[in-house]
Every structure is written in C-alpha cells, then in structure tokens.
gemmi code that builds the backbone of each chain (N, CA, C; Angstrom):
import gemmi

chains = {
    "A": [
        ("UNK", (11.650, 139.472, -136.959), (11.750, 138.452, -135.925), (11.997, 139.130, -134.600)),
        ("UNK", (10.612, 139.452, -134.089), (11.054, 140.855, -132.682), (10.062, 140.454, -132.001)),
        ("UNK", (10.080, 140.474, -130.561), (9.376, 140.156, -129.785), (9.850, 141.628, -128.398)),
        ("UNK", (8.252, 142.284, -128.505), (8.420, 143.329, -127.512), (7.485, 143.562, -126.578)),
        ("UNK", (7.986, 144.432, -125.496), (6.765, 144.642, -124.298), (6.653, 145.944, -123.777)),
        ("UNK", (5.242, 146.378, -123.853), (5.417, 148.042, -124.011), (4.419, 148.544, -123.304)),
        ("UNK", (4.112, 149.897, -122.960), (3.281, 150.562, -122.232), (2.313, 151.211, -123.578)),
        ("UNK", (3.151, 151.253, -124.333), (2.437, 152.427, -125.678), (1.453, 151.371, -126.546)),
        ("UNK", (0.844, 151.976, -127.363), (-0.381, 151.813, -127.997), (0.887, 151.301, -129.567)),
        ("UNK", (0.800, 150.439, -130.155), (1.038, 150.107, -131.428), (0.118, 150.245, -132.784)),
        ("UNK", (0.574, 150.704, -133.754), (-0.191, 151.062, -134.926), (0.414, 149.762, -135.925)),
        ("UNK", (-0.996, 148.971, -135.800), (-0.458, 147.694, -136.945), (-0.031, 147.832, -138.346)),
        ("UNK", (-0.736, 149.129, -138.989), (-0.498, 149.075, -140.336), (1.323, 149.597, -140.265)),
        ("UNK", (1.638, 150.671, -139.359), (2.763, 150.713, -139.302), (4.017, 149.608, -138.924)),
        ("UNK", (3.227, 148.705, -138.088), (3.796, 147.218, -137.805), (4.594, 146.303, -138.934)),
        ("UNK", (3.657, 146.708, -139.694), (3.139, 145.242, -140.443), (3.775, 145.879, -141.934)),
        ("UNK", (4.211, 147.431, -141.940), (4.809, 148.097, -143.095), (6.547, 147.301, -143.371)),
        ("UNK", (6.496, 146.894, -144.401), (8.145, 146.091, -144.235), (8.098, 144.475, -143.993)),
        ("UNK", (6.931, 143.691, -142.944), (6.982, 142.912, -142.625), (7.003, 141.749, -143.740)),
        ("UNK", (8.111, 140.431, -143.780), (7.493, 140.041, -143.846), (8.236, 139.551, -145.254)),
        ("UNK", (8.816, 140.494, -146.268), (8.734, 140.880, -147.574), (9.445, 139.469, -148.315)),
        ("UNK", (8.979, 139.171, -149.176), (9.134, 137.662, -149.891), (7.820, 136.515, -149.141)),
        ("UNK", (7.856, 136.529, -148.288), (6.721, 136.031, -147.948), (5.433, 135.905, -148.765)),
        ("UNK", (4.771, 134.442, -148.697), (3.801, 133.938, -149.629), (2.269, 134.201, -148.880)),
        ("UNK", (2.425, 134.415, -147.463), (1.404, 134.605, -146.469), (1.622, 135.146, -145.261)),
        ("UNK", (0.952, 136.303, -145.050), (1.318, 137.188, -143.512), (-0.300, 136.705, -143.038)),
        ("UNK", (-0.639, 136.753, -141.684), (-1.490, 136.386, -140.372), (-0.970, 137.812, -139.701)),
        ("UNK", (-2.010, 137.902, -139.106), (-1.941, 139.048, -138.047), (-2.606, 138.414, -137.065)),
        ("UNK", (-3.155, 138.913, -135.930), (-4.134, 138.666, -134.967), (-3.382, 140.263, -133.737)),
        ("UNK", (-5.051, 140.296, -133.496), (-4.812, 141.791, -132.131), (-5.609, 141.457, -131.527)),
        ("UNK", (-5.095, 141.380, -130.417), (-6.409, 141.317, -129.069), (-6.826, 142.644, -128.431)),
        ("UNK", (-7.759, 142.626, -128.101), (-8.491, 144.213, -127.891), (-9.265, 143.543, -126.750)),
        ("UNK", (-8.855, 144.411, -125.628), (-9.784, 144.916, -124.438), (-11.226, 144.655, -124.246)),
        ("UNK", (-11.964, 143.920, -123.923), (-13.469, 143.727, -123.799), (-13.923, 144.315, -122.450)),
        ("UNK", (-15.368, 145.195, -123.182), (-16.150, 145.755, -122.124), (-16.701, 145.130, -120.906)),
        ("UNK", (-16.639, 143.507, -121.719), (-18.147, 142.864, -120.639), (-19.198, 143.389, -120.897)),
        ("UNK", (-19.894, 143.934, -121.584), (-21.350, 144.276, -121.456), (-21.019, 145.235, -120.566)),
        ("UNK", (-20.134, 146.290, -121.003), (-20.013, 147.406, -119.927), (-19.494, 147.202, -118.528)),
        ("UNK", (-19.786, 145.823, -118.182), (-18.689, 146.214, -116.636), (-17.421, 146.403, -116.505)),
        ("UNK", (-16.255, 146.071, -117.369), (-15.355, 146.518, -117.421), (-14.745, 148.198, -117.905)),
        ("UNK", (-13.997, 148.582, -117.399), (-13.539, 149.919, -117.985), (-12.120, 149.753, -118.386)),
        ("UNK", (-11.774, 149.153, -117.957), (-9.816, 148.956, -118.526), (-9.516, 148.028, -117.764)),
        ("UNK", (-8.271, 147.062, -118.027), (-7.613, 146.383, -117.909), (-6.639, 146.624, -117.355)),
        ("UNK", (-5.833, 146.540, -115.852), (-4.693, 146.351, -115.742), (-3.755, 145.315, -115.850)),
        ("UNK", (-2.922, 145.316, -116.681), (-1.757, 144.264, -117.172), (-0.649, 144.266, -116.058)),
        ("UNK", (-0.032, 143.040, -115.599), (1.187, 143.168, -114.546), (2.504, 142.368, -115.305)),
        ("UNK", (3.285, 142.185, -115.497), (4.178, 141.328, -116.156), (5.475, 141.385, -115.390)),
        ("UNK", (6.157, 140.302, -115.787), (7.535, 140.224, -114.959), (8.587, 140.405, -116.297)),
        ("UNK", (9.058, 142.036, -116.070), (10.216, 142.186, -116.137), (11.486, 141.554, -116.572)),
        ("UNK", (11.693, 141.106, -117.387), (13.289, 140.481, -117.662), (13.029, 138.948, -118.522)),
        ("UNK", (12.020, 138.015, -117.333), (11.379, 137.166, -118.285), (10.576, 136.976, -119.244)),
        ("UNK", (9.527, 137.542, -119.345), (8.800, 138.267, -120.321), (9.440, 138.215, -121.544)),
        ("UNK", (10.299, 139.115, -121.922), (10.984, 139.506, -123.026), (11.367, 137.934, -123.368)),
        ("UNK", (12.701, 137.158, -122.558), (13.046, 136.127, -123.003), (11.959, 134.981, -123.224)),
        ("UNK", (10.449, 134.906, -122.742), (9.696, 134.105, -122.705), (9.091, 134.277, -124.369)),
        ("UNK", (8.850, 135.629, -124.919), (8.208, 135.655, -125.766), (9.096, 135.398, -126.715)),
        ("UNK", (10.218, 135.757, -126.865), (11.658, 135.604, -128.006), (12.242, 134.113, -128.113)),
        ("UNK", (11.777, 133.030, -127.272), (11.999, 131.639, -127.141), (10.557, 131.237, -127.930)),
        ("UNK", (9.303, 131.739, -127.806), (8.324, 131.300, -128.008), (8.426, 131.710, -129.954)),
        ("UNK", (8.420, 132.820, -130.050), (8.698, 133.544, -131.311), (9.449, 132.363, -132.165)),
        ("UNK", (11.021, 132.276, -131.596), (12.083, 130.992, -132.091), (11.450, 129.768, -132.295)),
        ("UNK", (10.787, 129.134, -131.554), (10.232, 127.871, -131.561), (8.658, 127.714, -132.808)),
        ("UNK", (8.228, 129.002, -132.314), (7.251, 128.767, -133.696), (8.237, 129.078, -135.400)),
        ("UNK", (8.678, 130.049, -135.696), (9.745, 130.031, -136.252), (10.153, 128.754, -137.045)),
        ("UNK", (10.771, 128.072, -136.019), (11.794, 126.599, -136.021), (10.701, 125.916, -136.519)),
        ("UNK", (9.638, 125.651, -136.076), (8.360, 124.211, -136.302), (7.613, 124.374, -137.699)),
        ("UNK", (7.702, 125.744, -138.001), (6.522, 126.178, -138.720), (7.331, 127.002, -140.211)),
        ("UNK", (8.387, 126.644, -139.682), (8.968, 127.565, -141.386), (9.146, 128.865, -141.456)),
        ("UNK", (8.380, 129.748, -140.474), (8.536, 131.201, -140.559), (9.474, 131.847, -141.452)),
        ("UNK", (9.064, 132.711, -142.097), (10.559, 133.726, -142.229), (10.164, 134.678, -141.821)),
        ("UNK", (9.200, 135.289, -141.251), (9.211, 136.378, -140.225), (8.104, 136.407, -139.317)),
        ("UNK", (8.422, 137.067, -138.165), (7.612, 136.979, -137.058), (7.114, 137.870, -135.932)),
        ("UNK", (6.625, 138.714, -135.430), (6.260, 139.618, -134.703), (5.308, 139.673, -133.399)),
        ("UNK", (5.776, 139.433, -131.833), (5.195, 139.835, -131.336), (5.207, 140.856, -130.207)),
        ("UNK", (3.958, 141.546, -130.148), (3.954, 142.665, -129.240), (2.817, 142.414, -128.356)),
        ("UNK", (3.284, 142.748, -126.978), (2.327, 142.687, -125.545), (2.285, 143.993, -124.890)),
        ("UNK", (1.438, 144.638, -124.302), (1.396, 145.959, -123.892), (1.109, 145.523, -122.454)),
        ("UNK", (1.626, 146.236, -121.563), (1.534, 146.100, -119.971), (0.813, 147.644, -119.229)),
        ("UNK", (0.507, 147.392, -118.207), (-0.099, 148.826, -117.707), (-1.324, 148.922, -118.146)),
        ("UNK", (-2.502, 150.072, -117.698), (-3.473, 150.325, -117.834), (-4.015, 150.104, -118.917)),
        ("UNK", (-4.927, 149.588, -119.945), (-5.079, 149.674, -121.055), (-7.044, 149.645, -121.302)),
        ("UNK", (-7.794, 150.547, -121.527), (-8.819, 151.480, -121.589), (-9.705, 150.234, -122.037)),
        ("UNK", (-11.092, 149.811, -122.242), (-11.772, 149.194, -122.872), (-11.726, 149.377, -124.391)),
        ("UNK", (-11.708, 148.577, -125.563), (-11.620, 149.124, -126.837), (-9.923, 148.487, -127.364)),
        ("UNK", (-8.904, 149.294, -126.383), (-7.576, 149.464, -126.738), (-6.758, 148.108, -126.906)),
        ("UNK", (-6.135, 148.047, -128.074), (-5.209, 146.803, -128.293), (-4.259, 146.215, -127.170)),
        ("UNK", (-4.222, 145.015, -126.741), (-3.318, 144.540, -126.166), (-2.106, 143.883, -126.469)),
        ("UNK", (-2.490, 143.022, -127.386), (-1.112, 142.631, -128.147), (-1.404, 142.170, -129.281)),
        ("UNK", (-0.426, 141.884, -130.292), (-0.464, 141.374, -131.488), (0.883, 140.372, -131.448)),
        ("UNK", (-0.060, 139.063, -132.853), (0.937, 138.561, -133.741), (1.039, 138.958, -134.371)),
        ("UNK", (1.798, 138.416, -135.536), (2.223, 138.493, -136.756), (3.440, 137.057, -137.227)),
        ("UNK", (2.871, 136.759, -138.285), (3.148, 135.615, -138.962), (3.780, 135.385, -140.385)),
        ("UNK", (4.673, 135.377, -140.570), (4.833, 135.028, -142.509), (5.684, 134.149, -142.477)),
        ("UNK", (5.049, 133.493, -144.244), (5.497, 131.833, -144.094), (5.194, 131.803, -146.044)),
        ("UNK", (6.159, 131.082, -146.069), (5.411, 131.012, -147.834), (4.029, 130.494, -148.181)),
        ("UNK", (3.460, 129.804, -147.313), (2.376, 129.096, -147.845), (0.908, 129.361, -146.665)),
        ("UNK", (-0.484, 130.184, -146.773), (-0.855, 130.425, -145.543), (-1.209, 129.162, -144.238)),
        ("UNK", (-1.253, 128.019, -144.703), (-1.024, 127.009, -143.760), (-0.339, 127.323, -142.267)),
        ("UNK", (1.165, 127.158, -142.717), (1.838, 127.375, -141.721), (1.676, 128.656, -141.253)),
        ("UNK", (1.439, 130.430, -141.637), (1.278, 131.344, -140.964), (0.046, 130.607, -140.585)),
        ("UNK", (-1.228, 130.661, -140.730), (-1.992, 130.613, -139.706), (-2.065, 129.529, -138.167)),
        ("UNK", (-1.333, 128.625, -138.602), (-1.241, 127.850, -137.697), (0.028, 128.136, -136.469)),
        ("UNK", (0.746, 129.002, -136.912), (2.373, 129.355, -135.937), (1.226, 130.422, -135.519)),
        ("UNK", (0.352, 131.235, -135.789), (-0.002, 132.610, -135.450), (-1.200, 131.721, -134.341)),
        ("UNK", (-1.775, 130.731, -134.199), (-2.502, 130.372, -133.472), (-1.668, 129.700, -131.904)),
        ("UNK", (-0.281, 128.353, -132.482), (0.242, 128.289, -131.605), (0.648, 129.319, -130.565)),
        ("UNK", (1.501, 130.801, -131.496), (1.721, 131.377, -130.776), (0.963, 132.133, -129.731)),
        ("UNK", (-0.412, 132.275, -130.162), (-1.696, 132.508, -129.108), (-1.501, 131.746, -127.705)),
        ("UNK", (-1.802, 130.490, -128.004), (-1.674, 129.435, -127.177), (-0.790, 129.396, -126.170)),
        ("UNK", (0.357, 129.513, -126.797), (1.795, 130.316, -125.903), (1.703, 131.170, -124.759)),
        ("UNK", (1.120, 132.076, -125.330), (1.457, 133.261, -124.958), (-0.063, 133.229, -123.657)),
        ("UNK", (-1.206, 132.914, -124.121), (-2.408, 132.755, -122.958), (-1.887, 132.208, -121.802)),
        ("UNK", (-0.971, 131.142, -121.776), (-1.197, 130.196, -120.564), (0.248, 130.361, -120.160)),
        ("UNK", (1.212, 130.966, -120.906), (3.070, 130.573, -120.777), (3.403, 131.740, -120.578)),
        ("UNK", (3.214, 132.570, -120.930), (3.824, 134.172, -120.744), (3.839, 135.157, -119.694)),
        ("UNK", (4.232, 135.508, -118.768), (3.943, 135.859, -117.496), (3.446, 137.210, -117.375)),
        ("UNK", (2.003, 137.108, -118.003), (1.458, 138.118, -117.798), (-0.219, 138.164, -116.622)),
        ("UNK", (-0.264, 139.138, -115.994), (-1.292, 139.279, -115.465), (-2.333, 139.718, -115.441)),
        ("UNK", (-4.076, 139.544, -115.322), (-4.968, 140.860, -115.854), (-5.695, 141.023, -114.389)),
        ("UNK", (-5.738, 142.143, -114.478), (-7.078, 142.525, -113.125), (-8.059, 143.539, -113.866)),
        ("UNK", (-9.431, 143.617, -113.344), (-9.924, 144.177, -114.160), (-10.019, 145.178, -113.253)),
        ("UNK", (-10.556, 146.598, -113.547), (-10.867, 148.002, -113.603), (-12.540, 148.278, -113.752)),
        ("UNK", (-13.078, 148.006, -112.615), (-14.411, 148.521, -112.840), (-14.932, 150.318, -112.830)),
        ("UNK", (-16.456, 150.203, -112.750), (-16.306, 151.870, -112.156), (-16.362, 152.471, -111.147)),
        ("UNK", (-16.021, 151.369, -110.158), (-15.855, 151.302, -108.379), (-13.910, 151.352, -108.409)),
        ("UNK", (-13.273, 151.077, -109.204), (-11.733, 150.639, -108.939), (-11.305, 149.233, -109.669)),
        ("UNK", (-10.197, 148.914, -108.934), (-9.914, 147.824, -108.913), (-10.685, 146.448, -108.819)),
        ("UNK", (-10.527, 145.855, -109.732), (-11.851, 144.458, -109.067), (-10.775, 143.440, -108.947)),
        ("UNK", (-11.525, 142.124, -109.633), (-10.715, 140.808, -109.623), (-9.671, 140.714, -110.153)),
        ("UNK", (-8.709, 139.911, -110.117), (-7.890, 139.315, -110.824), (-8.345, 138.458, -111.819)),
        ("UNK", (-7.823, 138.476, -113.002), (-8.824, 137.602, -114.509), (-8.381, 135.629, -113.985)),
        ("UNK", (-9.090, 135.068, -113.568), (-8.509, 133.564, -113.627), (-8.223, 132.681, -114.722)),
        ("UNK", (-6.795, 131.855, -114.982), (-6.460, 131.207, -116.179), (-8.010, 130.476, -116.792)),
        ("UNK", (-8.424, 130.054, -117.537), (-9.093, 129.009, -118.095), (-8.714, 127.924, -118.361)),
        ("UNK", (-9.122, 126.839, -117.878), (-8.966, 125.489, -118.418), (-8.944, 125.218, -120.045)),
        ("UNK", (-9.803, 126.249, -120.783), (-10.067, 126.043, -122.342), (-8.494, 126.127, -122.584)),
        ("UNK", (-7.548, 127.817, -122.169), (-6.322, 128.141, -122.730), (-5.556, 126.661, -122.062)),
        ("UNK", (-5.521, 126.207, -121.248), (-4.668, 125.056, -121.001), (-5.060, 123.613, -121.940)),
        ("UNK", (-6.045, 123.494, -122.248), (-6.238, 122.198, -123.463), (-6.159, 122.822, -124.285)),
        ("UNK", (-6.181, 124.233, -125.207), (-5.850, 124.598, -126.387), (-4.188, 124.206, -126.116)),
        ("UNK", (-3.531, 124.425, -125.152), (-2.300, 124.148, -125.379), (-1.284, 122.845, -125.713)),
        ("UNK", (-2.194, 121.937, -125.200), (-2.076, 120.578, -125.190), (-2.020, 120.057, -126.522)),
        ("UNK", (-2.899, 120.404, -127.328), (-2.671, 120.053, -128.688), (-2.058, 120.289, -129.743)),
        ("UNK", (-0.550, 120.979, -128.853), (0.720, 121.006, -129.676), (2.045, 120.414, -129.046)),
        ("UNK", (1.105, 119.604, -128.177), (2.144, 118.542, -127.338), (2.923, 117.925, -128.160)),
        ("UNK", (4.391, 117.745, -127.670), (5.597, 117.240, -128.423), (6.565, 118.138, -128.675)),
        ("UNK", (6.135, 119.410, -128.459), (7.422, 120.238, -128.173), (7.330, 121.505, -127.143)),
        ("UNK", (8.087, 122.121, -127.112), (7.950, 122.901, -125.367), (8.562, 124.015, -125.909)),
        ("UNK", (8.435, 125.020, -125.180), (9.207, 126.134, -125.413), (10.062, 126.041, -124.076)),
        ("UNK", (9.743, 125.200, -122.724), (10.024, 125.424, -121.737), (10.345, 123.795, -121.464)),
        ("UNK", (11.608, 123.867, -120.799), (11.928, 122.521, -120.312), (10.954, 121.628, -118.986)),
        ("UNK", (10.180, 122.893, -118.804), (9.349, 122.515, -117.412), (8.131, 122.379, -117.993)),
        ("UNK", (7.613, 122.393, -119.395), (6.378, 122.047, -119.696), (6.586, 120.538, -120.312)),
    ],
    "B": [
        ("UNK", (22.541, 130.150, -98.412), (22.275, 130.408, -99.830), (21.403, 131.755, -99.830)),
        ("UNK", (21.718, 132.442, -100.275), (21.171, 134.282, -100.159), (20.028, 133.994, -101.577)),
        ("UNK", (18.739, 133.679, -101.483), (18.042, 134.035, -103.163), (16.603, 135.229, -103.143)),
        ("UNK", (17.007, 135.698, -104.206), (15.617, 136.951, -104.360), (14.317, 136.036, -104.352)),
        ("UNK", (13.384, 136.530, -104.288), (11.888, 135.939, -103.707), (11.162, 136.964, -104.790)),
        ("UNK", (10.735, 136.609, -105.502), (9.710, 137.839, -106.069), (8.239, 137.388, -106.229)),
        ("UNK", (7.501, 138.131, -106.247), (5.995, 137.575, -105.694), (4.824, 138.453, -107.165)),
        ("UNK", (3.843, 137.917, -107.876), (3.363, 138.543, -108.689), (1.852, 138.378, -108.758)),
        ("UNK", (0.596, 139.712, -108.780), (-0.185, 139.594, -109.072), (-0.880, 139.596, -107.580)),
        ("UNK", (-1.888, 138.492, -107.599), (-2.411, 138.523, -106.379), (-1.410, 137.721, -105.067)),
        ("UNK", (-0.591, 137.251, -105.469), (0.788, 136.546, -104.855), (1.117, 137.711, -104.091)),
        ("UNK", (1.569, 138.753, -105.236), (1.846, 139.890, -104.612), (1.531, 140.867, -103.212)),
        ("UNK", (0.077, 140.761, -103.495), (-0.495, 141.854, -102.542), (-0.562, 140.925, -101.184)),
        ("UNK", (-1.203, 139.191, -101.339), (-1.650, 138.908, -100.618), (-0.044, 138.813, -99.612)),
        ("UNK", (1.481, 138.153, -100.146), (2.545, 138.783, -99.417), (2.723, 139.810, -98.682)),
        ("UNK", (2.234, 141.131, -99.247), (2.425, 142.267, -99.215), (3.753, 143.183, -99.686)),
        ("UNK", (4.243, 142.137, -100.169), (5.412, 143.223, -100.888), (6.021, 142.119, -102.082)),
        ("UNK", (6.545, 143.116, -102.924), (7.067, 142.390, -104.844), (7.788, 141.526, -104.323)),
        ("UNK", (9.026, 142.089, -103.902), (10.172, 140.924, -103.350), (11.245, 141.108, -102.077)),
        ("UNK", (11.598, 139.849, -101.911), (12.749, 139.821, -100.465), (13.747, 138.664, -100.613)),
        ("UNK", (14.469, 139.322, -99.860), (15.896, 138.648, -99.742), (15.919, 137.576, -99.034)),
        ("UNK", (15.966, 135.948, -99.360), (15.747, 135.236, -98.254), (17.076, 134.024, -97.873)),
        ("UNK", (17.311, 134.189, -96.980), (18.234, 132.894, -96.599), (17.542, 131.439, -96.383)),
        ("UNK", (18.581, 130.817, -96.947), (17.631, 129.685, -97.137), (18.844, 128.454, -97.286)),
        ("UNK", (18.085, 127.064, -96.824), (19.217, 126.067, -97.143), (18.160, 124.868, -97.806)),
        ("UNK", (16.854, 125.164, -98.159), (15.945, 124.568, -99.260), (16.637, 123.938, -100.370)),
        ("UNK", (16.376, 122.758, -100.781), (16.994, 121.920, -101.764), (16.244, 121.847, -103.104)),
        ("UNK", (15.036, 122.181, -102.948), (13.986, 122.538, -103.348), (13.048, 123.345, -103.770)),
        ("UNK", (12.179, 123.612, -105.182), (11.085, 124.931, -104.384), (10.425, 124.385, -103.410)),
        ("UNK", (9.667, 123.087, -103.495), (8.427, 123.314, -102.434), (9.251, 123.050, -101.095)),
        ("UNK", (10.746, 123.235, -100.453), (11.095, 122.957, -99.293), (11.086, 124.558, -99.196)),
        ("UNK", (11.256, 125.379, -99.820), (11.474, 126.458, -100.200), (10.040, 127.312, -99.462)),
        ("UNK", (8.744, 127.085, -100.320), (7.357, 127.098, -99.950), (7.040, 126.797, -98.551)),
        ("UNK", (7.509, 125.762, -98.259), (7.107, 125.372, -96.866), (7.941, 126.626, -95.613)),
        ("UNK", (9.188, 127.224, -95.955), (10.076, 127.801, -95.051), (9.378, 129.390, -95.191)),
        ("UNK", (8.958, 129.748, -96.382), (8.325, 130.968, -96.811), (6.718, 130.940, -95.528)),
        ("UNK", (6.269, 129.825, -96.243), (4.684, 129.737, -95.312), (4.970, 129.897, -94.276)),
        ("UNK", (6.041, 129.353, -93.531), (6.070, 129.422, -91.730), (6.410, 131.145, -91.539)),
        ("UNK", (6.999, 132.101, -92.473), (7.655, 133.227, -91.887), (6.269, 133.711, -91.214)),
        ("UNK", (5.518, 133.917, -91.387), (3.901, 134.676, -91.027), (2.621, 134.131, -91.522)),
        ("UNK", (1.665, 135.247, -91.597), (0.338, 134.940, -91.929), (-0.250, 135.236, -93.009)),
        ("UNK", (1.110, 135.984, -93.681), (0.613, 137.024, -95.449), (1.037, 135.589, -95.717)),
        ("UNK", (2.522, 135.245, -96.025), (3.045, 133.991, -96.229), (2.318, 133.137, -96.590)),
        ("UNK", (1.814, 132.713, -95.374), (0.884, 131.285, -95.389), (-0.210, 131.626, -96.256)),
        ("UNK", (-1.062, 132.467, -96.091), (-2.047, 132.998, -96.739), (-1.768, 132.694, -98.360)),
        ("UNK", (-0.952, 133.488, -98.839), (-0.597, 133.487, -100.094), (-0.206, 132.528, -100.636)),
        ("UNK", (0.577, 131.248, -100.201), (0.849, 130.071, -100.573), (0.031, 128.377, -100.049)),
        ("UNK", (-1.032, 129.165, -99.450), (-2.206, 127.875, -98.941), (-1.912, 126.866, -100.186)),
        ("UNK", (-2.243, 128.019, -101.304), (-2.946, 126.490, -102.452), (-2.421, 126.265, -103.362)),
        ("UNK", (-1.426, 125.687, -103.406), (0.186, 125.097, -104.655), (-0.673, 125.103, -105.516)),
        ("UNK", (-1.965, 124.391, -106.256), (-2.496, 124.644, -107.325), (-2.584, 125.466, -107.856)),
        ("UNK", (-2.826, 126.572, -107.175), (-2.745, 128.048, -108.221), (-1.419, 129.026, -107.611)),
        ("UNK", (-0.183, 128.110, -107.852), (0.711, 128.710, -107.333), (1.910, 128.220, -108.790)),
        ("UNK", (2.262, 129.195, -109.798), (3.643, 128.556, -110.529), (4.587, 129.128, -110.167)),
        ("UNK", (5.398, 128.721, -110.554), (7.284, 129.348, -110.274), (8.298, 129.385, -111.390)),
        ("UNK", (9.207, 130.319, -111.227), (10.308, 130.412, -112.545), (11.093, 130.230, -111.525)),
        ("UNK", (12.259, 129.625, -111.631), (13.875, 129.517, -111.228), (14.643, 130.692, -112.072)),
        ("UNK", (15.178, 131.882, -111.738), (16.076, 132.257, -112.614), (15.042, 132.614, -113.759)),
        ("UNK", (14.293, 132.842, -114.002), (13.309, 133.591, -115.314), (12.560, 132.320, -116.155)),
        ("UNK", (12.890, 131.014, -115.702), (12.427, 130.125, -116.447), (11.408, 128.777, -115.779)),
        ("UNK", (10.332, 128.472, -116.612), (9.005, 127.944, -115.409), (9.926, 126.902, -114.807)),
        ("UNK", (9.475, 126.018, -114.133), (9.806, 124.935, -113.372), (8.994, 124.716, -112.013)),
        ("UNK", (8.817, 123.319, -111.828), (7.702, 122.861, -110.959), (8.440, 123.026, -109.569)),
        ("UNK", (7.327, 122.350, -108.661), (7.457, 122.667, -107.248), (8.574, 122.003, -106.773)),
        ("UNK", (8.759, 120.562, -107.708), (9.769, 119.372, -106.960), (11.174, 119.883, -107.732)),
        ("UNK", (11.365, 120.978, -108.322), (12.733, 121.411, -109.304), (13.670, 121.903, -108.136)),
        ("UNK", (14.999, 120.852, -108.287), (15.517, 121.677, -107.265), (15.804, 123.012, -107.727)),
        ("UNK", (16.949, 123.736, -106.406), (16.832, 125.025, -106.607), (18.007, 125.403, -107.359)),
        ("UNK", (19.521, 124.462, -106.774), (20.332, 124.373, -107.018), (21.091, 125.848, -107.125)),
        ("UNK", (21.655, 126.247, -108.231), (22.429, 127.712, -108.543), (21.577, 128.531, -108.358)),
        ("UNK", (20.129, 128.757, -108.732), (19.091, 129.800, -108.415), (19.228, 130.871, -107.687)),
        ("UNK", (18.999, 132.460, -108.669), (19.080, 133.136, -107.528), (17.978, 134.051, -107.668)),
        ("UNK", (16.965, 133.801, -108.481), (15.673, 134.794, -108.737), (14.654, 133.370, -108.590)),
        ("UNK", (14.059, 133.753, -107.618), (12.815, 132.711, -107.690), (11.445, 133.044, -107.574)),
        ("UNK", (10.570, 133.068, -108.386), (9.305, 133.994, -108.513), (8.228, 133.469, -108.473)),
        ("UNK", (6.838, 133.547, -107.337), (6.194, 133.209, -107.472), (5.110, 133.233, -107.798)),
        ("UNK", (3.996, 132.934, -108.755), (2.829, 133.826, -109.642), (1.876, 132.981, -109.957)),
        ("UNK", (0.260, 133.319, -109.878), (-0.772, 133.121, -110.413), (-0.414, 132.140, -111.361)),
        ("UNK", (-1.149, 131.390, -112.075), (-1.515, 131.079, -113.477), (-1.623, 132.416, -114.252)),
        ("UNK", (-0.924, 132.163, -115.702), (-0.883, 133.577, -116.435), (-1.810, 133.657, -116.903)),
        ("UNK", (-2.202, 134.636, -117.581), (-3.665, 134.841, -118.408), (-3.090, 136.503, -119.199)),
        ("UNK", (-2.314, 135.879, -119.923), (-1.583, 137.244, -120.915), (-2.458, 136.778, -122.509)),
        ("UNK", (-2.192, 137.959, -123.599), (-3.034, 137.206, -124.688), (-4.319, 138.543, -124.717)),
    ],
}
model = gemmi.Model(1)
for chain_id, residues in chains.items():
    chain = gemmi.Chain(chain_id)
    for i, (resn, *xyz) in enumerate(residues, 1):
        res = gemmi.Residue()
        res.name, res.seqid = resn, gemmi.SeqId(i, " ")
        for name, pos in zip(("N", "CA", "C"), xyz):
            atom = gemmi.Atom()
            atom.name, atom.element = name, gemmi.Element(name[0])
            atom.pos, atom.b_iso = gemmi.Position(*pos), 0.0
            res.add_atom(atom)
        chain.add_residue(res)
    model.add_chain(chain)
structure = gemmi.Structure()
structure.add_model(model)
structure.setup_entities()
C-alpha cells in the first residue's frame, strides 16, 4: 500500500515481487512514453512537490476503501523520460479480479486528470508544447461520480 | 496576510518565476487572481483564462470561489495530464 514519485526507472517484475500475497487477483498497468510517429523524443514531466505524494496516497486509500483492495501500488516518474521509457505504474490486488481491474482503472482516471502532474514534449528541435488535458480523461472521470478523493471535486 | 504563490508548468514560465511571497487581504482565490493580474503583464498574461487555470489551497484542489481563509501555499497550474 505505497504510493511513490521518482526520477529513476522502476523494474515491475521487481515491483510486483512480494506484492500482493493472499490475494485472489493482481492488475498491473504501465504507461510508456509514445513516439508519435517519431515526433516525439522524450517527455518532460513537472510535478508539485509535497502534494503529489499526498494526492496519490489519498487516491491509493480511496480506491482501497471502495474496491476491497488488500494491496496497492502506485508509482509516477518525474523529469526527463526518453521515448519507449515507463512512466508510471499501477498495481492492484483484490480477492476476486473484478474489483482489481476496476480500482486499477479508477485509479488511472485519478491520476490523468487529479494528480498534479505536467507533460511537455521534447522534440528534435528542443522543447515543444505543453501536452493539453483531454476532455475524454475528464468524462472517463465522471463515471465514478459519488465519491471524491478531493473535497473540491 | 503573508501567502506563498507557486506557479506550475506553462503558469510557470508565462509568470516567469515558480514562486513569490505575496501580501494580500483577498478573501478569496479569484479576489486573489484579480490582485495577482494587476501586479504586471507576465501576471495578466498568465491568468487571462480561469478556464485553464486550477488551484490547490495548502496542497489540496479547490475552486476559484474557495475562500482562502488559513492558507498559506497557494498554487496555480494547468489542467493536469499525469498518467
């Protein structure tokens, strides 16, 4: 039940070694860096410091609480991160795979639109845009309306 | 009321700096927003369009009309796109 934020590269099988144990169903999910059809070269990640941590460890708790969890894992990586290279992972266990897959999706949901993270992309000129939210991640979120992780949602 | 200002992302640059110390007698964020916009032209710039503008009080979201009350970290940032 850990929720972390890191510069370093994570090795899932080492993650996921221990995780979990009595558990009837583990979920994973890793998000990995997209090329674009080559226009991208890396990702810069920006995050805020201090909230972050407590944003993802409230979010972690609340799926947890809704969904039965008995264990839970997530990791977000900040800073430069290469085309190819992992950005973050869940991790989910629950006795029955129902509820892991469905806490491992909320917590997606969470974490896209609630988590104070930032992307700019890295072309092969520099710096480019800033990544803009999507409307999709804000109605995926909607359809777990009725509870909040945040008193302001 | 003495509160930190911290600014993130394109918030950031278009400010020109992470964060500042601001005096303030705002009851409010957006009375808050409005006293920020008048300091200059990064200011204004950066806070034209409340739509793509969120805020944490103290590390936690809350809208424009939240007062500010005890607050002493107030941060202002993009829509996230973490994930």
């Amino acid at each position: 039940m850990t929720a972390r934020v890191q510069t370093d590269a994570f090795d899932l099988g080492q993650e996921m070694a221990g995780f979990g144990q009595g558990a009837g169903a583990i979920v994973t999910f890793s998000g990995l860096v997209r090329d674009e059809g080559g226009r991208l070269v890396a990702l810069e990640i920006e995050h805020y410091p201090g909230m972050t941590e407590k944003a993802l460890d409230a979010y972690g708790r609340e799926a947890a609480a809704r969904f039965g969890l008995t264990d839970w894992r997530i990791i977000h990586r900040h800073g430069r991160l290469q085309a190819g290279e992992q950005i973050m992972m869940v991790a989910t266990a629950a006795r029955h795979r129902a509820a892991a897959f469905e806490a491992a999706e909320y917590l997606m949901d969470w974490l896209k639109s609630r988590a104070p993270f930032w992307k700019r992309e890295i072309t092969a000129e520099g710096p480019g845009d800033w990544v803009e939210a999507k409307g999709a991640d804000e109605d995926a979120l909607a359809r777990w309306q009725g509870t909040s992780c945040n008193p302001a949602d | 009321m003495v509160v930190d200002v911290l600014y993130f992302a394109w918030l950031r640059e278009r400010v020109g700096q992470a964060r500042e110390r601001v005096e303030t007698g705002a009851g409010t964020v957006r009375e808050l927003v409005a006293e920020l916009a008048a300091k200059d032209e990064w200011h204004a710039a950066a806070l034209s369009d409340l739509s793509a503008v969120r805020v944490a009080l103290d590390q936690e979201l809350a809208d424009l009309d939240a007062p500010i009350a005890n607050a002493r970290e107030i941060a202002f940032f993009p829509p996230m796109t973490g994930g």
